[in-house]
C-alpha positions as CSV (number, residue, x, y, z in Angstrom):
1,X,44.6,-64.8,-7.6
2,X,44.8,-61.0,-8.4
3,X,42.3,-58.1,-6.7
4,X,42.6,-54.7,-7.8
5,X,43.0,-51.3,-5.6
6,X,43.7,-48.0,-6.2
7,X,46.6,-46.1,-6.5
8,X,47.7,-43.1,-3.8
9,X,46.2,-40.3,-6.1
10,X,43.8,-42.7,-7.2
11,X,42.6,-42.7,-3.2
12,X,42.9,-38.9,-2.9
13,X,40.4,-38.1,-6.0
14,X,38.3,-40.5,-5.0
15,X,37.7,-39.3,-1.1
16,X,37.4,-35.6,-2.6
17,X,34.4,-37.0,-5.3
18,X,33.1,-38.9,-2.0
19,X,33.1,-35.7,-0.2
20,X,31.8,-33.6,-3.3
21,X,28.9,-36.3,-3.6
22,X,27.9,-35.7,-0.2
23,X,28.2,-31.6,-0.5
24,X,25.9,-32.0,-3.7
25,X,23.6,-34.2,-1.6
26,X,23.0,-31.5,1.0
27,X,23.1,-28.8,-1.8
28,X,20.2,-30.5,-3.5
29,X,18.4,-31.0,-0.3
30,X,18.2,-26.8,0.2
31,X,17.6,-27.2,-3.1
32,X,14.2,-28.8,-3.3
33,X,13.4,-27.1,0.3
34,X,12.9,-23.7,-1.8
35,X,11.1,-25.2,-4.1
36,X,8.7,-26.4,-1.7
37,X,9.0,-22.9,-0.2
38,X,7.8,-21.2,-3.6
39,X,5.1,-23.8,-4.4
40,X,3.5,-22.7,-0.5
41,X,3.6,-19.2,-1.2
42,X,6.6,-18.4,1.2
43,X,9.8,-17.1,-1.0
44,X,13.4,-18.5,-1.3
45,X,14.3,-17.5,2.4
46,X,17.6,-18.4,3.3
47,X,18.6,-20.9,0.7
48,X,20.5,-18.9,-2.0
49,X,22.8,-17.6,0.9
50,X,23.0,-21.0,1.9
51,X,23.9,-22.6,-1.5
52,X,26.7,-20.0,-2.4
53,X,28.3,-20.2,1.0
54,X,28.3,-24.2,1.1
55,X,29.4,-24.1,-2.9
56,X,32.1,-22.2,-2.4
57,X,33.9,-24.2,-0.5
58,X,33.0,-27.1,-2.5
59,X,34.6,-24.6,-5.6
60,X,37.6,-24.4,-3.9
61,X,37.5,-28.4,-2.5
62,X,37.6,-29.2,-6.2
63,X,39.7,-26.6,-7.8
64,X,42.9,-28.5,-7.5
65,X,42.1,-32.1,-9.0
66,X,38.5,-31.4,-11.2
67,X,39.1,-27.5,-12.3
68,X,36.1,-28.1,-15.0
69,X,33.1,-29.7,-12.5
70,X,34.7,-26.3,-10.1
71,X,33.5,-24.3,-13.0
72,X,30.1,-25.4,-13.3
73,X,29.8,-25.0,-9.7
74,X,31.0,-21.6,-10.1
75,X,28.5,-21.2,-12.5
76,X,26.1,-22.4,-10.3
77,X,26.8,-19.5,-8.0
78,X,26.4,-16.8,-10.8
79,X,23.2,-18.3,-11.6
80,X,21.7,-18.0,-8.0
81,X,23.0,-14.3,-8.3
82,X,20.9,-13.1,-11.2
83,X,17.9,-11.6,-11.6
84,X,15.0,-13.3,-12.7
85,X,11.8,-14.8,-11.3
86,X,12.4,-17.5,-7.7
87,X,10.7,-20.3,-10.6
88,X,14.0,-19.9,-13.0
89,X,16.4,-19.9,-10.0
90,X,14.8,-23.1,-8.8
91,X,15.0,-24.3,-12.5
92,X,18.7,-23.3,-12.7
93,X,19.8,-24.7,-9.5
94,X,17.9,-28.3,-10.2
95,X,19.6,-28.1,-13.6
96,X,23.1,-27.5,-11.9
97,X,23.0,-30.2,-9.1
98,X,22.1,-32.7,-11.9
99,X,25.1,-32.1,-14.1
100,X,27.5,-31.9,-11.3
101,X,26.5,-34.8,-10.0
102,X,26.5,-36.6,-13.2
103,X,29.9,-35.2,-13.7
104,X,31.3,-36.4,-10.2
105,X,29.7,-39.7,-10.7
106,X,31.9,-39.9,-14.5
107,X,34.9,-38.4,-12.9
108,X,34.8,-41.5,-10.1
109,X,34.3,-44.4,-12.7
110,X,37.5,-42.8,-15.1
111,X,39.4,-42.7,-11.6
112,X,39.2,-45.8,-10.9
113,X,39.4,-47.0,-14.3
114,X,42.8,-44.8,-15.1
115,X,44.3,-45.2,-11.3
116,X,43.6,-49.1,-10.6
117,X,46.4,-51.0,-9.8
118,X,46.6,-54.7,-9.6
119,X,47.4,-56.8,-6.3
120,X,48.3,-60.3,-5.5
121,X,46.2,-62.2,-2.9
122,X,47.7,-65.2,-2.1
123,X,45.6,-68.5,-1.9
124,X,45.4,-69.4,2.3
């Protein structure tokens, strides 16, 4: 009977998309708490600062394995930066947590496609 596991780098990737996932989940949380803050009349507050200091890191988290889902955070980050209305940086930052976490979610499935190795489990 055969199982399947991953490989070392297979491992690796895949705890640095786990770890992504759950940055993106607390990015999208700030996220939706501005937009709450905008829809009662209150302002962004603190979440742009909050967004490009916890993206960052995840920038640089990703750099090294997933250079293309870093750029689109680092896009991300530019977008919060520019000018424009609190509505379209809302819009932009709902539109950018989407596709990075569509992208993160792709980028696991290929790793474990491309890194799976098979294992033999004996019959006891």
């Amino acid at each position: 009977m055969a199982g399947i596991k991953l490989d070392g780098a297979g491992v690796q990737k895949m705890k640095t998309l786990e770890e992504a996932l759950a940055t993106m989940q607390q990015i999208h949380g700030i996220v939706e708490r501005m937009a709450l803050d905008v829809k009662n009349n209150r302002g962004l507050g603190l979440g742009p600062g909050q967004i490009k200091r916890i993206a960052t890191n995840l920038q640089g988290q990703l750099k090294g394995q997933f250079g293309l889902i870093a750029d689109q955070v680092a896009a991300m980050i530019i977008g919060m930066g520019r000018g424009g209305g609190e509505q379209g940086k809302i819009r932009v930052c709902r539109e950018a947590v989407g596709q990075i976490r569509t992208a993160l979610e792709i980028n696991a499935s290929k790793v474990k496609k491309d890194h799976a190795v098979e294992i033999e489990i004996s019959p006891d």
